[in-house]
C-alpha positions in Angstrom: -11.3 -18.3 -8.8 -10.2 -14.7 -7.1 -10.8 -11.7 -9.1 -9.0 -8.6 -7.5 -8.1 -5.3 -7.7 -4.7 -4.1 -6.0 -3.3 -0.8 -5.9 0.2 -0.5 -4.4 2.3 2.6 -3.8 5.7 2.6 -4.3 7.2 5.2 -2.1 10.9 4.8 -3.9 9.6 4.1 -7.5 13.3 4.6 -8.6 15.4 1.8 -6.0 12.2 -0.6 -5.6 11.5 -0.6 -9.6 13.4 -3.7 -10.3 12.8 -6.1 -7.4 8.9 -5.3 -7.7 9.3 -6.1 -11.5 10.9 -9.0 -10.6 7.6 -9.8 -8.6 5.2 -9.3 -10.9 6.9 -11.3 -13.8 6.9 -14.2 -11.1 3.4 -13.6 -11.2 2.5 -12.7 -14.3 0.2 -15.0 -14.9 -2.5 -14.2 -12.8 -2.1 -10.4 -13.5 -4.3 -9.5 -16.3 -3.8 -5.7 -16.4 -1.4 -3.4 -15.0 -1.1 0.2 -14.8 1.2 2.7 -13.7 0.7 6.1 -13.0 3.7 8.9 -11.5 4.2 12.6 -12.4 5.6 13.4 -15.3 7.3 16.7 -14.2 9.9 16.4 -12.1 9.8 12.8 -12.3 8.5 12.0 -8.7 9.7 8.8 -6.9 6.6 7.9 -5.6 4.5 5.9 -8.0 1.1 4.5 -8.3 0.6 0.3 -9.7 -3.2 -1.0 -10.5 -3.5 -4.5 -11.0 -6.3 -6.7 -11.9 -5.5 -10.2 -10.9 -7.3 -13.4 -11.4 -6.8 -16.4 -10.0 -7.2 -19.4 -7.8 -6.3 -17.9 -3.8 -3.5 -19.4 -3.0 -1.8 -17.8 -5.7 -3.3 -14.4 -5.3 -2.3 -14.6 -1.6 1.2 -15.5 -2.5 1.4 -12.4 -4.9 0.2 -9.7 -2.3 2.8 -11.6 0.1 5.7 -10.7 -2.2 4.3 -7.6 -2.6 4.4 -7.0 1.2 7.6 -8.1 1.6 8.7 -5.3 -0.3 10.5 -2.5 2.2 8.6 0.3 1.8 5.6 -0.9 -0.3 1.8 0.1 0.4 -1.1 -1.6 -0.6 -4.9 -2.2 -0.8 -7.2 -4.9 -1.9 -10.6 -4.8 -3.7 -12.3 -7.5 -4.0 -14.4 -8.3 -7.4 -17.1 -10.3 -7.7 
């Protein structure tokens, strides 16, 4: 099994927010925390996701796939061991 840590920015929090939640609930059950993080004043549109995921690798690879799929989505992979 893969344990990970993935953080992945969201550069328009406010168009990409339903198509990336549409990826995580596909995966949702590999991802065993999640946390989001944007400012709270002014209500930016960039946002901030941290995800723990554990799993076997072929379905942590398909979840960071998705999540690269996505137009304007950055991320990064930690791995835990």
């Amino acid at each position: 099994m893969v344990n990970k840590i993935i953080s992945v920015v969201l550069e328009k929090r406010n168009e990409e927010a339903p198509s990336f939640q549409e990826i995580l609930t596909k995966h949702g059950c590999i991802i065993k925390i999640r946390l989001g993080v944007h400012e709270i004043e002014g209500c930016a549109n960039k946002g901030l996701i941290i995800l723990v995921v554990h799993g076997n690798q072929e379905e942590v690879d398909k979840l960071i796939n998705d999540l690269k799929n996505e137009p304007t989505v950055k991320l990064n992979t930690l791995d835990i061991e």
